[in-house]
N, C-alpha and C positions, 0 to 999 in steps of 0.2 A: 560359395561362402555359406557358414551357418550362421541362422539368426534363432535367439530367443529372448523373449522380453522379459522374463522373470527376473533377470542381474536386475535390469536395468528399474522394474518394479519393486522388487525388495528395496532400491537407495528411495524410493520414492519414501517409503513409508516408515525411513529413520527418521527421527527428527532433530532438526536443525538446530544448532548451537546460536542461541541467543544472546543479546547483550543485554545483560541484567538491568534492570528498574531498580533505583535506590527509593526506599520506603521512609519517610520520616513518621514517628508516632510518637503520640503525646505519652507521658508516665504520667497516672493521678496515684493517689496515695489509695493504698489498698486496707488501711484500717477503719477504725472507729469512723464515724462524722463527725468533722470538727465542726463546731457553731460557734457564732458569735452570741451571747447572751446580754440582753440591755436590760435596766430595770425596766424601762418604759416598752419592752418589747423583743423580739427576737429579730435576731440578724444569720442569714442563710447563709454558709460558705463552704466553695469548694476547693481545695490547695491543689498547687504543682509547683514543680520543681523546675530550677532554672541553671545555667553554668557559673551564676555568680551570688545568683541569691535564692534564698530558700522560703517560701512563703508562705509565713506563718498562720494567716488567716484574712479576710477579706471580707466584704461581703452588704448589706447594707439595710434600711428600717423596712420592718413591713407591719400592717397597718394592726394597733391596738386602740382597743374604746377607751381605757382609761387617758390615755395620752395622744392619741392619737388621730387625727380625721383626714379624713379621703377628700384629694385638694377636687373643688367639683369645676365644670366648665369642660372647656376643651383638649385640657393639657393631658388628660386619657391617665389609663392607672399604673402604668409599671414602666415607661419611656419619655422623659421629659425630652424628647428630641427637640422643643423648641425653645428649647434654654442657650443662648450663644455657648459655643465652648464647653458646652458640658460634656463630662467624662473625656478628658481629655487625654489622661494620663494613662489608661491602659494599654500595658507595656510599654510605654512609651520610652523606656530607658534599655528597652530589649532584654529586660533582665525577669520578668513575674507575668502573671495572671492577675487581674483585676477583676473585683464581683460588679453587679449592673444596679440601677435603680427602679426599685417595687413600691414606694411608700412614701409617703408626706408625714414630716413630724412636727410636731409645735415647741421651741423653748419658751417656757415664761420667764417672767420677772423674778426678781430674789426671793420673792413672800412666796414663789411656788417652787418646783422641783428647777435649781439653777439650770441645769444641764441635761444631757445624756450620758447614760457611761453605758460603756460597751466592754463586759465583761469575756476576758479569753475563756474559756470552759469546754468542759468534753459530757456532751449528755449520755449517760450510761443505761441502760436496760433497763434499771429500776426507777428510772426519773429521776436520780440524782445526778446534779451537774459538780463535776469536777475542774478546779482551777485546771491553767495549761500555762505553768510555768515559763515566763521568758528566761531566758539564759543568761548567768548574771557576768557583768565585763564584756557584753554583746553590744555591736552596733546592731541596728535596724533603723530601716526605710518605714518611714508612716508619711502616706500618701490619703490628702482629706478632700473632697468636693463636698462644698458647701453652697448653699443658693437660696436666698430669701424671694420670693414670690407675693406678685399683685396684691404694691401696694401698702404692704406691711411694712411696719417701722423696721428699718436692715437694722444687724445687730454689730458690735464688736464680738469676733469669735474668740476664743482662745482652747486650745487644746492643753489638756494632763493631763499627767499620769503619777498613776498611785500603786500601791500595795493593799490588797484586799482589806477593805477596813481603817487605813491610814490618809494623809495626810498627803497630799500629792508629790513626789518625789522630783518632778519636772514641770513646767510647765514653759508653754512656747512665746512667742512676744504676739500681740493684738491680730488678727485676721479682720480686715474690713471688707464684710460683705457688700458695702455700697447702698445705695437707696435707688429703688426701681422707681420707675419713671409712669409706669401706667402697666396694665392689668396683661400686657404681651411680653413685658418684659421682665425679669430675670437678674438679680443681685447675685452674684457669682464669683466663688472665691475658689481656686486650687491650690492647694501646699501641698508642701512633700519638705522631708527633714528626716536627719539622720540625729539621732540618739543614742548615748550606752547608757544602758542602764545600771543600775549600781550595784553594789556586790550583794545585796539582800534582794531577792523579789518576792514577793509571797501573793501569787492569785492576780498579777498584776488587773491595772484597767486602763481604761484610757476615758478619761472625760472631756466630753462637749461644750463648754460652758457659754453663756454670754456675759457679755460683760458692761452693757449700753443699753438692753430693754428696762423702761419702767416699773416699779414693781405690780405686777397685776396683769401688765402687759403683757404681749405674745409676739412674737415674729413665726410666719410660718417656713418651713425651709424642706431640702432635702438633701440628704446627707449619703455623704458613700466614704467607707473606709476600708483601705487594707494594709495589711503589714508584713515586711520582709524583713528575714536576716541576711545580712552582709554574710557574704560568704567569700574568702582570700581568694580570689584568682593565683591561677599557678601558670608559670611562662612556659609554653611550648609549640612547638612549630611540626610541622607533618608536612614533608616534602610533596611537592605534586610526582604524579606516574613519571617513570621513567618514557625517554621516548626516540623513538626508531624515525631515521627520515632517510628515505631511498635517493638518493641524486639519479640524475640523467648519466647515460653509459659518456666518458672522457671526461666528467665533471666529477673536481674531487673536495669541494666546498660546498656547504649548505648555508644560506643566508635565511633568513627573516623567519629564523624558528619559534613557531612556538612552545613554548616550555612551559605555559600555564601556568597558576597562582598557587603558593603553597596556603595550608590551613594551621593556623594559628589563635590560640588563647593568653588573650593575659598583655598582647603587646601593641605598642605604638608606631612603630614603625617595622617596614621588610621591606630587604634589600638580597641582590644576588651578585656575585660574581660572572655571570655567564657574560661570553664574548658576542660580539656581533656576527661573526663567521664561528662555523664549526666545520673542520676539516675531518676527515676519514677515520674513524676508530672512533674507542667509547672518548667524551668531555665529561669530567665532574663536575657538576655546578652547582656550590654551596649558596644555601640561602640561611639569613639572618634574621632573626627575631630579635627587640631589642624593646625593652617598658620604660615606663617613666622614671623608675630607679638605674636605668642605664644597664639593668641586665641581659645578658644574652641568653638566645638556643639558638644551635645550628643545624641543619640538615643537611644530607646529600642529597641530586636528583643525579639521573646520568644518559647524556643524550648522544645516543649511538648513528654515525651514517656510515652508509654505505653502499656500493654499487649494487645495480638492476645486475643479477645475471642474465645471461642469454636466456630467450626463451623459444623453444620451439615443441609446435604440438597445435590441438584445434583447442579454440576456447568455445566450449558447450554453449548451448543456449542458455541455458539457466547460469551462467556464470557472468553473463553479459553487463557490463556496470550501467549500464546508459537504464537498462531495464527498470534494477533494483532501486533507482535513484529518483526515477521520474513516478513509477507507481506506487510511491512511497512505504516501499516495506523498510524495517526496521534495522539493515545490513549496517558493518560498517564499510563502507566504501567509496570512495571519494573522488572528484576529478580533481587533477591541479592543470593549470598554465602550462603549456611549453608550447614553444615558435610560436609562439601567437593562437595559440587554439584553442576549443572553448575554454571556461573556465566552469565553475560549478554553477557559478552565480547566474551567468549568462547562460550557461544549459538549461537551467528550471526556468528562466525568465524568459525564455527562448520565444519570439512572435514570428519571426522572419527566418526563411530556407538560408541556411547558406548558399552563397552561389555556386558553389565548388564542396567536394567532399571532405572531410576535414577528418583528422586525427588524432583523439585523447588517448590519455596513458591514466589507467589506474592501479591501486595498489588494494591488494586483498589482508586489511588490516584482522581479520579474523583470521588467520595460519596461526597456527599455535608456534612457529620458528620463524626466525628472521630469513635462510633462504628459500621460505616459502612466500615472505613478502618482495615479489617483486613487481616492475611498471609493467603492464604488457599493453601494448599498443594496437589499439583498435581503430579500425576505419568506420566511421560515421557515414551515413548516407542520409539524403533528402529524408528516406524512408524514417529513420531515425528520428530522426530530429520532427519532425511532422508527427507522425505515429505516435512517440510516446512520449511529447511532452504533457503537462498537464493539462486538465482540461480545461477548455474552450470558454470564454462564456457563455458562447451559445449553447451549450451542452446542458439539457436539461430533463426531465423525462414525468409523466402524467399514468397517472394507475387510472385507466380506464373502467374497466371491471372484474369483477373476482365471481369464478362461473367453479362452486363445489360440483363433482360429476364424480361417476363410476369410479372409485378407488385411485384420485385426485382430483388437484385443484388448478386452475385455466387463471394467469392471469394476462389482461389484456392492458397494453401500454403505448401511447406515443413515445420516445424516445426524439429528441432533436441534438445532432450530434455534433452540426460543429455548419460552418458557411464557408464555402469553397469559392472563393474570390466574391465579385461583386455584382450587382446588376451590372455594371458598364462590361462585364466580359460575359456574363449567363443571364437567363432569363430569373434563373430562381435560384440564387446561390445558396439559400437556406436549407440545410439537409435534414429532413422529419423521416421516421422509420415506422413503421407496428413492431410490436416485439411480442409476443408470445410465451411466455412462462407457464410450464406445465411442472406443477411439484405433487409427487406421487404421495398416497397416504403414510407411505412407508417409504423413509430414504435414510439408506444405508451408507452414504457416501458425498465425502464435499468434494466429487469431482461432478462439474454439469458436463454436458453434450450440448454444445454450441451449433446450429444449424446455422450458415449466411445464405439466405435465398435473393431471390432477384422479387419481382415485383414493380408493378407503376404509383406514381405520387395520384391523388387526388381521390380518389377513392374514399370508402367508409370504414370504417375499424371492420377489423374481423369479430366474427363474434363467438367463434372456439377455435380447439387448437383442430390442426388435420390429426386424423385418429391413425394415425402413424407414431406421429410424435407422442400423444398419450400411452400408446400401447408400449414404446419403448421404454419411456419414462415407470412405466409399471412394469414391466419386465423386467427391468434391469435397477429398481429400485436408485434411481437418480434424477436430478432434475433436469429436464431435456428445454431449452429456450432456442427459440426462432428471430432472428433477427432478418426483417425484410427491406426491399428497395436497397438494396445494393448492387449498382449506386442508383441513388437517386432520378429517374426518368419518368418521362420525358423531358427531355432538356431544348431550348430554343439558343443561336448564338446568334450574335449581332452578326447583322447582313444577309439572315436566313430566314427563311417564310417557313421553312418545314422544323419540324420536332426531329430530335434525333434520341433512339435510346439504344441501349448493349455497345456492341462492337462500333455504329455509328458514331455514336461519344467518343468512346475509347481513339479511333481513328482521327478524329478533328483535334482532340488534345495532343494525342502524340506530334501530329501533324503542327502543333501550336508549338511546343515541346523542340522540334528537331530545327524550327526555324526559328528560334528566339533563347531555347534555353535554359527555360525559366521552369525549376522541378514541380511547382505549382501546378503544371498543365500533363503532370503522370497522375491519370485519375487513381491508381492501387493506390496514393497518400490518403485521399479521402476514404476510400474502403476501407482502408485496413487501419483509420485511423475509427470508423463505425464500428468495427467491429471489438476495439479495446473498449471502445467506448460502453458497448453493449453487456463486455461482462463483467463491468463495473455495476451496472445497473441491474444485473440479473444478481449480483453480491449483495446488493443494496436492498431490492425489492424482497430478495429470501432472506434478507435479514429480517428485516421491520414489518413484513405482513406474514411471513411464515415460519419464523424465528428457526429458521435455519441456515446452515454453514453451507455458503457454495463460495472456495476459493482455490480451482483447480479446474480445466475446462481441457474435453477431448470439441477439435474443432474439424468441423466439416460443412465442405458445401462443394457445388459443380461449377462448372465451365470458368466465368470471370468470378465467379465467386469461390472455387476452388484454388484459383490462383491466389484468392484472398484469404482462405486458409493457410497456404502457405506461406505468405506475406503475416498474416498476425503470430504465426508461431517464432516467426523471425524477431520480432521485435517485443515480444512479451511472456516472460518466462513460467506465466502463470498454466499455457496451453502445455501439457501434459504429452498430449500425442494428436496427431491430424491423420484426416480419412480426405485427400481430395482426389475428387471426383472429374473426371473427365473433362483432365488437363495438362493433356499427354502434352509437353511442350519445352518444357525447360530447358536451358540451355538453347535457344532462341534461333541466333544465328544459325550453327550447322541446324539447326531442324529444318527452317524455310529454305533452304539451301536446298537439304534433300527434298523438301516438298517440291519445288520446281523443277529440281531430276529425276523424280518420278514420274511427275506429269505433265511438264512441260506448258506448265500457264498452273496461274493461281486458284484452286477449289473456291468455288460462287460464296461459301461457307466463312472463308474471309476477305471478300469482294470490298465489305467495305476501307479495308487499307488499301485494297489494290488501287482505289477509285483515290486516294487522298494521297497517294504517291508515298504511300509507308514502303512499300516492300522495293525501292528503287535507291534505299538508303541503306541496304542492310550493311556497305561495307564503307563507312561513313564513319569519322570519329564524333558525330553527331551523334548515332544510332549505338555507339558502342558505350557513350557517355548514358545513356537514357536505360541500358540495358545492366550496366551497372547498380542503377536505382531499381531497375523495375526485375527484371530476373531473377526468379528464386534460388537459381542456379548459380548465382554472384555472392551467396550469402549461405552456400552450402557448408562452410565450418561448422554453422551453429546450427544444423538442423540433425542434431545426433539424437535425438526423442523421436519415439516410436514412430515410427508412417506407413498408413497403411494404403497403398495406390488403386483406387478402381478407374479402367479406365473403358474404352471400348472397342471391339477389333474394326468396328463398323461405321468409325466416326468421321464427321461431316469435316471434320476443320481438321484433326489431324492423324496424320498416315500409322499405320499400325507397328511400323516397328521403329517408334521416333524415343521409345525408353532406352535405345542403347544409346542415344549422346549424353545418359546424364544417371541411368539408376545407380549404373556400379561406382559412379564418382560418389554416392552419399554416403553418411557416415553411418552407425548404428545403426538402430533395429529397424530395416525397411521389409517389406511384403508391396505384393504388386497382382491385381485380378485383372487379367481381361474378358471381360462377358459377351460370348462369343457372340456373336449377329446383332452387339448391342451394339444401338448407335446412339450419339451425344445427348437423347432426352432421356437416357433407361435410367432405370429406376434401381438403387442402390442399396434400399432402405435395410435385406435383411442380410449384405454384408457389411453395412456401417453397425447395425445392433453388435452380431460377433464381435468386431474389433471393438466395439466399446466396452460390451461386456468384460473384454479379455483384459482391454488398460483397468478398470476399476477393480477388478477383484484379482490383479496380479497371475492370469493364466497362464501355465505352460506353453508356447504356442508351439506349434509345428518348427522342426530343425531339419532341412531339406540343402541340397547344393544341384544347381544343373550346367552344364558343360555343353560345348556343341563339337562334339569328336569330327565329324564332319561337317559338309555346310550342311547337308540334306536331313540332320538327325540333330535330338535332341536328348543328353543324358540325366535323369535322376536320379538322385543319392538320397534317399529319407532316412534320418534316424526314428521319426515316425510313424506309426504306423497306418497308411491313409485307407480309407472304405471306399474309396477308389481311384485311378487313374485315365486320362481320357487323352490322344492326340487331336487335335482338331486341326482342320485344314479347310484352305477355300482357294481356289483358282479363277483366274482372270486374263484374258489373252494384253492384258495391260497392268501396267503395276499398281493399280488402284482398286481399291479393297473398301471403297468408302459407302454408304448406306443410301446415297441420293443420286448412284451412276443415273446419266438416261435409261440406260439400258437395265435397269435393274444392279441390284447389288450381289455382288457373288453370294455363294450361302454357304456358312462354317458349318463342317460337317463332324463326328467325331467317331473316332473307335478306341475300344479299351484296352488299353495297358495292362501286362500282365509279368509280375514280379520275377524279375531272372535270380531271383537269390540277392539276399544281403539289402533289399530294400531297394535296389537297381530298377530303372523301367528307360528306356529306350524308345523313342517316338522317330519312326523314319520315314521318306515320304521318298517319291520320286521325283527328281528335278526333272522338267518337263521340257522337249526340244523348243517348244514357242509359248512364247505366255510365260506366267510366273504365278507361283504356289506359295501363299502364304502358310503358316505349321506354327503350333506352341502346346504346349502340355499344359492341362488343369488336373488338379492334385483337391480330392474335398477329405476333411480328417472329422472325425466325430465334433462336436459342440461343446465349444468352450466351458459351456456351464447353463444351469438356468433351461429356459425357453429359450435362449439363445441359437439362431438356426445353425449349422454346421461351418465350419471355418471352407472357403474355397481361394485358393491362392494358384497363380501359373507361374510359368516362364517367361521370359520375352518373347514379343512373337518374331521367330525370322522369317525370310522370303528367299525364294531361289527362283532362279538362280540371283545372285545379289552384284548386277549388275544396272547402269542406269541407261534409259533411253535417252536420256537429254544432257546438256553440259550447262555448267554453271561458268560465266554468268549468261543470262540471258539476252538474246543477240539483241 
């Protein structure tokens, strides 16, 4: 098979069809400034426009010496907020803009200036104010707050209006501002009134007057005016969306549609036609508009169902709806109900495992065609539902310290990610992490490099990053974050005097797990539920301390925490491509199978299942139920994003040619290193840099295929061209190849390969009369790019002869 990752990097770097954001914006009027003009003072006004009225101007006093004083005490100078009820009215009819209150004014008594008047005017360049004709046979809205203050004799108000220079042409019936009762309280009158004015207007005004101060007397007050034109509403109705609804496959009725609200002006009532049931093909469903005058508008809507075609194929990881739903990107995609299974509500709300796997159907309402919208049914796992609902309350995280260095910046973080049941089952259910955040001075990329390391709880913060992790983070220009204590150890359980961490844990849970049930006790939920958690938090921290974009992560890490790479790339479709590390394992069953027909008792390496009675249930519908949840191997549809496999020929826990139960079952772009006489603690660092290099900046990688013509040889086909080839081989008078024999570990040996034509290379070895000879080819191609070190990728390794010493099951 040939691979390369460039298709699959090119679609990374389209970008995604979103669903539009509706913008509302205000219109202000882009002329002159209109003012209000008063004899006793100016009045500041800003207009906008409305769907039924047009506002004319508004606006209110602000302060002049000749008439004018600044109310003193506590009432402050431009916010009578402690006026009951004051300024009530803006917009309050949903129709205008209202101006605010700046000023305190005085009316006197008749021997002094009666009133106020508040002149319409437009002030011009040269400081002449120009009338602002009202419109003659025009309704308008004039809207008044008035409010006598501490104390002062309250006045009779009345409002009118004039023609510049004339005689008032209108005039309103009394406003009783009331009598304030002591120096907190507030005489307060609102009106509002509609008016036509008559068929002359000339400079109109409107006056303030009193009509009840003494002569000489004063009342003090504060005043706010504005004025709207009426403007005719017009009847019309705007259908809502058309709308598409999938039924389930033998179901030819849709019930309890929604059909959403049409948009409407001008009317009093809406009504529809549409039925309670909608059967198969388009339904029209007219909706009515209908006014106070009894007139009508109708629209169309048209609501389409239709049957789910069949679907067959893999659904990607990045397609996954449970994903797009719970990490809240902005998708349209939705669960519904069927047989009783989640619903959306109860998905996001989700506190408790189901006890049983469960199966939703969604619908991919972004297809731009209806037979591209169809249900396609997914199986849910514990992992699911655990992993990526939202977060926890316990989930919370502390920026420790910010350490600038050599060409980046160190940030140091506790992280607490979530509580894994209770004291009465763990000693310390609370899970706390260090997390490590290294941002380069220069980052060329919103993809991080997610590290999940191991580590013990109690401890002190670190106080930099390891200079591993720096040097990639600057060589590769990305942000490179460590997430440690995965999981959480040392752990204590009830009944037990000793601590237990790694594989120890792992084994008591399962062991809790296989006799009870309960998916709470698969610790990979709480890992891989750490490590979403973690690049939430590395999204978070580069947002708001280093104002940078990280929202894309290549993930890597070893042993149980490789397993938990490939557990978070399952369930979050933000991980781009994974590197795990020496976790040669997948596909569970046949591996321990063949582990024990190679060697006839279980490797010390994982002693502790053998001790907890794991490995005497492989053929269990206990053990098959758990391996469903825990298996990365159960959830290979969606692992079609790039993988790149380091493993080890030499490793303690598992046998070297355990990738043929599971590499060729994966989908898309996979690669696979074995490092020869490496055993399960080697060190990975400068084939995880390559592969990361290679996802972030889209490389070509190596397109090779290898064959095994016979058992004893191994064929390769490169359409690359590599800088060299190598067979390596190791023998053992027993079929164990692992790095911690008593007797020593066999030693990988190599010789080079040399090109038969056409890019061919051929690796062949002798099948040996006793004993057995492990063989694989390694292939290194020049360097992706950058400092980035050379790409080295092999084959699988085989053994001959490829027979077993021992039979399954065990006697």
């Amino acid at each position: 098979m040939r691979y390369s990752i460039k298709p699959f990097m090119d679609s990374l770097s389209s970008k995604a069809k979103r669903v539009p954001f509706i913008h509302f914006q205000k219109r202000v009027f882009e002329g002159s400034l209109v003012k209000l003009i008063a004899f006793a003072g100016i009045l500041a006004v800003a207009g906008a426009a409305s769907a039924q009225t047009e506002l004319v101007a508004n606006g209110n006093f602000t302060a002049n010496a000749a008439s004018f004083n600044t109310w003193p005490g506590t009432l402050g100078g431009d916010n009578p907020s402690d006026i009951p009820n004051w300024n009530t009215y803006p917009d309050n009819d949903g129709k205008g803009l209202n101006g605010a209150i700046t000023g305190v004014g005085n009316i006197f008594g008749p021997a002094n200036p009666g009133g106020f008047t508040f002149v319409f005017a437009q002030h011009t360049e040269n400081g002449i104010y120009q009338y602002i004709p009202l419109d003659p046979n025009t309704t308008y809205t004039v809207e008044i707050d008035v409010a006598a203050r501490n104390g002062y004799d309250a006045a009779l108000f009345s409002v009118k209006f004039a023609n510049s220079g004339e005689a008032p042409f209108w005039e309103s019936d009394s406003l009783n501002g009331g009598n304030p009762s002591d120096a907190s309280q507030a005489a307060f009158v609102h009106w509002k009134v509609d008016f036509t004015t008559p068929l002359v207007v000339n400079g109109p005004t409107i006056q303030l007057w009193n009509k009840s101060v003494a002569e000489g007397d004063r009342t003090v007050c504060f005043a706010n005016v504005s004025v709207k034109k009426k403007v005719a509403e017009v009847l019309s109705i705007t259908p809502p969306p058309n709308v598409t609804v999938v039924v389930n496959s033998g179901t030819s009725i849709a019930t309890n549609v929604a059909i959403f609200t049409p948009v409407t002006t001008g009317s009093t009532s809406v009504s529809s036609d549409a039925p309670s049931q909608f059967t198969l093909g388009d339904t029209p469903v007219i909706w009515t508009a209908t006014d106070a005058g009894a007139n009508e508008a109708t629209a169309t809507q048209t609501v389409t169902v239709v049957s789910p075609p069949n679907f067959s194929g893999t659904i990607l990881s990045n397609q996954l709806p449970q994903l797009t739903l719970t990490r809240g990107a902005a998708e349209a995609t939705r669960f519904e109900a069927s047989n009783n299974l989640l619903t959306q509500t109860s998905w996001t709300t989700l506190t408790t495992i189901p006890r049983t796997n469960v199966t939703v159907q969604w619908v991919d309402f972004a297809a731009t065609n209806i037979p591209a919208r169809f249900y396609r049914p997914v199986e849910l796992t514990a992992l699911d539902t655990y992993a990526t609902t939202n977060h926890p309350p316990e989930y919370s995280y502390t920026l420790l310290s910010t350490t600038p260095g050599t060409g980046q910046t160190t940030y140091i973080l506790e992280m607490t990610s979530q509580s894994w049941f209770t004291t009465t089952e763990v000693d310390r259910p609370l899970w706390k992490h260090w997390m490590i955040i290294v941002k380069p001075d220069t980052v060329s990329h919103s993809t991080a490099l997610l590290h999940i390391s191991a580590g013990n709880n109690g401890g002190t913060a670190p106080t930099s990053a390891e200079a591993i992790t720096r040097q990639i983070a600057i060589n590769t220009q990305s942000v490179v974050a460590e997430l440690r204590m995965v999981p959480n150890q040392p752990l204590t359980f009830p009944g037990e005097s000793f601590t237990r961490v790694e594989d120890a844990i792992m084994a008591y849970a399962w062991d809790k797990y296989l006799d009870h049930g309960d998916e709470m006790w698969v610790p990979r939920l709480p890992m891989t539920k750490a490590a979403v958690l973690a690049m939430d938090t590395v999204t978070a921290v580069c947002a708001s301390e280093a104002a940078t974009t990280v929202d894309k992560f290549v993930v890597t890490g070893a042993s149980k925490r490789g397993w938990t790479t490939w557990m978070t790339a399952i369930v979050d479709n933000r991980v781009q491509a994974i590197i795990p590390v020496v976790i040669d394992i997948l596909n569970l069953t046949p591996n321990l199978k063949h582990h024990w027909k190679c060697y006839g008792y279980w490797a010390p390496a994982i002693g502790d299942y053998e001790a907890a009675g794991i490995l005497d249930r492989l053929d269990t519908p206990e053990w098959d139920a758990m391996m469903a949840i825990d298996d990365p191997y159960a959830y290979r549809n969606r692992l079609s994003l790039p993988k790149f496999l380091i493993n080890a020929s030499s490793d303690e826990f598992f046998l070297p040619d355990s990738s043929q139960y599971y590499f060729d079952d994966l989908p898309g772009v996979k690669y696979i290193r074995y490092v020869p006489n490496g055993r399960h603690s080697l060190n990975p660092w400068s084939y995880v840099e390559s592969c990361h290099y290679a996802v972030l900046n889209s490389s070509t990688l190596p397109e090779f295929t290898w064959t095994q013509p016979t058992e004893n040889s191994i064929r390769v086909e490169t359409d690359t061209t590599p800088t060299s080839v190598k067979l390596w081989q190791a023998f053992n008078n027993t079929r164990e190849f692992r790095g911690d024999l008593p007797g020593g570990a066999p030693t990988w040996f190599s010789t080079t390969l040399t090109d038969q034509g056409g890019g061919v290379y051929v690796g062949t070895v002798a099948t040996p009369g006793s004993g057995y000879r492990g063989f694989f080819v390694e292939m290194t191609y020049p360097s992706p790019g950058g400092s980035a070190p050379p790409y080295q990728f092999t084959t699988h390794i085989k053994v001959v002869p490829d027979t077993y010493p021992y039979a399954w099951p065990p006697n």
